[in-house]
N, C-alpha and C positions, 0 to 999 in steps of 0.2 A: 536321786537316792535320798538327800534331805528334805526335798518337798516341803514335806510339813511340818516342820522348823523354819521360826519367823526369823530372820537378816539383824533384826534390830530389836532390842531390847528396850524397858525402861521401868526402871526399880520405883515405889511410890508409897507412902507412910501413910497415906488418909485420902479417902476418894473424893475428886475432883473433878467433875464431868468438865470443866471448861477445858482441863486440862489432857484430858481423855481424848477428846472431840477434835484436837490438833495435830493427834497423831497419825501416821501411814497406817492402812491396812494392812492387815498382818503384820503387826508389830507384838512381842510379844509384854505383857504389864508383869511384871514381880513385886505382889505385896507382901511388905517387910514389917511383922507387927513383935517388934523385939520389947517394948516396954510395958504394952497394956495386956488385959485380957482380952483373947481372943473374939470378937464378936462376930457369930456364926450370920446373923441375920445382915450385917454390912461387907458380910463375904462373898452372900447370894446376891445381894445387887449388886454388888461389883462383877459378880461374874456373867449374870445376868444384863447387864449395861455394855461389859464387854462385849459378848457372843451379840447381842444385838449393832454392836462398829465394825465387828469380825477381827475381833485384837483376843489371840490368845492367852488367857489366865493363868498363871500360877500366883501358890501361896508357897512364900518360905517360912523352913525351917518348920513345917505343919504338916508332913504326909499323908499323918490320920485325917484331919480333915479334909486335906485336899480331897482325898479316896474318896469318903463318906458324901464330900457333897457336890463330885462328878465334876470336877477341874478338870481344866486343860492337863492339867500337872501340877507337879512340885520340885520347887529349887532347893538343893542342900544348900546350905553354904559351906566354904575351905573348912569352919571351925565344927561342922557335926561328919566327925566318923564314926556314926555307931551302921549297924547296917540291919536294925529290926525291920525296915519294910519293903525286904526280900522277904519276908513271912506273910507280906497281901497278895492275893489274887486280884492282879489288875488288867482292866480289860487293855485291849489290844493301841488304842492311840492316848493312852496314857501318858505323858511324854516325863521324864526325872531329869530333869537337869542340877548342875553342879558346879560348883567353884574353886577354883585352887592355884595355887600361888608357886606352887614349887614340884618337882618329881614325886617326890613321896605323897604330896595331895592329889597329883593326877592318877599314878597309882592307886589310890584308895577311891577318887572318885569312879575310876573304871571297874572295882571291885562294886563299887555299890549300887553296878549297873547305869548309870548315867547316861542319856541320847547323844549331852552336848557337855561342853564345860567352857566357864568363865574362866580365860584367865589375867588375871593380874597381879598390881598395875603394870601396863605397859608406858605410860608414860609417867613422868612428874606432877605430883598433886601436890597441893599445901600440905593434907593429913601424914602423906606418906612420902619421904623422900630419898626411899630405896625403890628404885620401879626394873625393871625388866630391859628396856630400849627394843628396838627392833630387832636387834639381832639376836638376842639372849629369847625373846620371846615367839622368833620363827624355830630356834632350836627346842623350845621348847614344847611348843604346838611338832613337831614331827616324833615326837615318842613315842605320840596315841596316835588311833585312827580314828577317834572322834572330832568331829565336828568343835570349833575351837570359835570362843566369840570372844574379841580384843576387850578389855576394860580397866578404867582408871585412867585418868588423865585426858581423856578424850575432849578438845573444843575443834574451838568453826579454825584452830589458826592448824593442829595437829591432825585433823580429822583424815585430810588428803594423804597422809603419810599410811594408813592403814593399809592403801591399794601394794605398800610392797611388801606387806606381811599373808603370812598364810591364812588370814584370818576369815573364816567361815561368815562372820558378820561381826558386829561390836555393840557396847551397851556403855550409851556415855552419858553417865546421870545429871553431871552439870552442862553438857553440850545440849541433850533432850530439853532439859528445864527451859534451856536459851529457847530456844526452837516453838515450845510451847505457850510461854509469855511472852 
């Protein structure tokens, strides 16, 4: 059914082939460009560098671009509910993924059509120390009938613990980083 939906995510601020280059096939990359302007030309060789390791691309929080410049997709994140791009005509493996933290953001991600959704945190991070646990976080993956990928807090010591959640795959940005260096 999900096929074409990558198991394993990994979120990334600035393209790094070393870093690229250490990943699994089909893995999916999520570029997050929250501070600068957007640079359409470091988009295409990203996704271009991608498609050539067969690591599918998305851009967050950027739909119009994504559209325009034939992504894999695009990630919302938990903090954009608006829902303007149900107004594109997108072709058919267009993939929209999403993030969300609570009922009311799954709700609104399923509103905003979404393939898959992030949710977190499921575990204990430094940043945040309200997280989900397992059990709060298989309740809450059973609401939806989407596809559900574990995030937040994920390392090499919590990783194992994923196998007793519902979880479709997971996206573990300080676990990946380990993994990569």
């Amino acid at each position: 059914m999900h096929n074409f939906l990558p198991k394993q995510y990994y979120f990334i601020d600035q393209f790094d082939k070393k870093n690229i280059d250490k990943l699994k096939i089909n893995t999916g990359i999520i570029y997050r460009n929250y501070t600068k302007k957007l640079d359409k030309k470091l988009v295409l060789e990203l996704k271009y560098y991608c498609k050539k390791k067969k690591l599918k691309f998305f851009i967050s929080n950027n739909f119009k671009v994504a559209h325009q410049l034939k992504l894999d997709g695009a990630y919302i994140p938990s903090f954009n509910a608006n829902f303007r791009h149900l107004n594109y005509q997108v072709r058919n493996n267009f993939i929209i993924i999403g993030s969300a933290h609570n009922i009311k953001e799954i709700r609104i991600k399923e509103k905003q059509n979404v393939k898959l959704i992030f949710l977190s945190p499921i575990f204990k991070t430094k940043k945040n120390k309200n997280f989900l646990d397992i059990m709060r976080f298989n309740n809450l993956s059973q609401i939806t009938k989407k596809p559900i990928i574990a995030l937040g807090g994920i390392n090499t010591i919590n990783v194992k613990k994923l196998k007793m959640t519902n979880a479709f795959g997971f996206s573990g940005i300080s676990h990946i980083k380990k993994i990569v260096n």
